[in-house]
C-alpha positions, 0 to 999 in steps of 0.5 A: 515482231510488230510493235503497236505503240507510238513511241517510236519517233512518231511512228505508228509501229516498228518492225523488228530484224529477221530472228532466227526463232521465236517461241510465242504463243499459240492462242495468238493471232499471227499478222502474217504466215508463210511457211517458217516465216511469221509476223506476229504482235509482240504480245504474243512473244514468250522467247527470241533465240539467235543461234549460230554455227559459231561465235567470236567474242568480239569484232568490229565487222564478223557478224558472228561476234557476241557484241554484233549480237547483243546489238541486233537483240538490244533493238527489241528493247523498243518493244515495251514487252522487253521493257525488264523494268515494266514486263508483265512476264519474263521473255526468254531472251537467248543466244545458242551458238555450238562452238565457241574457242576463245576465252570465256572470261575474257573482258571482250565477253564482260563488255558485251554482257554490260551492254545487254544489261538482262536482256540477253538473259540465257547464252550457250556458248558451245558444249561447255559454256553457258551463261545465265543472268540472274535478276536475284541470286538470294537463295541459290545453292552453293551461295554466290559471294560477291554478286548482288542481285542481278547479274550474269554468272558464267558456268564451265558445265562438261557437256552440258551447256545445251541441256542447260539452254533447253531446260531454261529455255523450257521452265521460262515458256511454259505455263507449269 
């Protein structure tokens, strides 16, 4: 993704790391194609999803830890249209990972969702795990009692946990 703004300690634009797949927008012009390989502008972006075979909770060096991960998603917080505060449009923001053994509730995972604060809003973790982040919890069903507004809530789904990616992932890019 290439930013066009100049905030970027002088610079003129920013080039984000490699991502695993980006949805965008068909309408808009494309800097660079080469087979699976695009440079697009980050106007265009509708979703980011870093997928791995398998996650960790946390680690200092595997790159396949959640906190690693949430790192290398945090740098898009450059991009003005990852800006939750100033964003036209919510941006599907989503790491998929296939298995997952540790611990769902364990604090490693709290931390990592912490240091995301919203910008890492959709997580399967394996078959049976997922987790959402919620900008507003008014309104769901059952109700949520001791959440405010914002904030992630972790689901134990029997085999469902992709399903529930892909429809999120679905509801949030599409236009109807």
């Amino acid at each position: 993704i290439v930013g066009n703004n100049d905030h970027y300690n002088g610079n003129e634009g920013m080039i984000s790391t490699q991502l695993d797949i980006i949805i965008y927008e068909n309408n808009s012009p494309v800097i660079f194609r080469e087979g699976d390989f695009v440079i697009l502008t980050e106007s265009s972006v509708r979703a980011v999803i870093e997928v791995k075979a398998s996650l960790t909770n946390y680690s200092a060096s595997n790159e396949n830890s959640l906190n690693k991960i949430i790192a290398k998603l945090n740098r898009l917080r450059d991009f003005d249209v990852f800006n939750l505060e100033t964003q036209a449009r919510k941006i599907f923001v989503g790491i998929f990972s296939f298995d997952h053994i540790e611990s769902f509730k364990a604090a490693r995972i709290e931390e990592a969702l912490r240091v995301s604060n919203g910008l890492v809003n959709h997580i399967s973790l394996g078959p049976d795990k997922f987790i959402r982040y919620w900008e507003n919890t008014d309104g769901l069903r059952p109700p949520i009692s001791g959440y405010n507004d914002r904030c992630y809530i972790r689901y134990n789904l029997q085999n469902l946990s992709f399903s529930y990616f892909i429809s999120n992932l679905l509801h949030i890019v599409s236009d109807e």
